[in-house]
N, C-alpha and C positions, 0 to 999 in steps of 0.2 A: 386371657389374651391381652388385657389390659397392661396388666401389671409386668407381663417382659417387654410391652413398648413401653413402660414405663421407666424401666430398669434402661431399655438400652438409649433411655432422652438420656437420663442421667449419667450412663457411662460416655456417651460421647459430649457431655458440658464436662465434665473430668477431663475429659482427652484436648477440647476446645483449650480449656484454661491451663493446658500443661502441668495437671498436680499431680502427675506423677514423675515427669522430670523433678519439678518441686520438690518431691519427698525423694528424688534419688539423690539429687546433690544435695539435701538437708544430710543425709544418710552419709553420703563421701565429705563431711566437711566434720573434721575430729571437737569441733568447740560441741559436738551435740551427742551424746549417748542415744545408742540406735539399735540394741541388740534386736537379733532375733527372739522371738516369744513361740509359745505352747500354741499347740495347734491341733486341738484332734483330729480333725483331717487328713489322716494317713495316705490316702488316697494321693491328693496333691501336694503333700508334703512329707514326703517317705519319715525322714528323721523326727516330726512332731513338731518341726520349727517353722513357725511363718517369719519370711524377709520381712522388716520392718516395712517397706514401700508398700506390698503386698498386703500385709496387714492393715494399715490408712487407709489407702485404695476400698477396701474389701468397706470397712466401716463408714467410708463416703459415699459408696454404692449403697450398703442395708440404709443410711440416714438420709437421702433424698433432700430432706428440708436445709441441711445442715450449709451454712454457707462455706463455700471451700479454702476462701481468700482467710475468712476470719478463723478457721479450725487450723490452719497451718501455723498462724500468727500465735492462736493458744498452742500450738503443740512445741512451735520453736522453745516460748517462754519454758512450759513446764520439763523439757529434757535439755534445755543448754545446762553444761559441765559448767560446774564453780568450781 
């Protein structure tokens, strides 16, 4: 019982700090490589592909600790296009 009020502190400090508008317009802004990725998850993702937003999101949720301000700031760096 703990751990889904754990889970749902965390999804709504996500929701609070807007990182997922964050990762949509990171995603709509062409200076940044955004593909979709592999996903076994067929379930909710028919095709095997998880939406890059969807994927972040998903990885900010399982990391709890992870700060969100500072994980976008690494993720800008490592997928901006040269």
């Amino acid at each position: 019982m703990h751990n889904k009020h754990a889970k749902a502190a965390v999804a709504q400090r996500l929701v609070d700090e807007g990182v997922r508008e964050k990762l949509e317009a990171i995603a709509a802004d062409a200076t940044y490589n955004t593909p979709s990725s592999y996903s076994p998850d067929s379930q909710h993702y028919p095709n095997n592909q998880i939406p890059f937003v969807d994927r972040h999101v998903e990885y900010l949720l399982n990391h709890p600790k992870l700060d969100s301000a500072q994980y976008l700031a690494n993720l800008r760096m490592k997928i901006r296009s040269r």
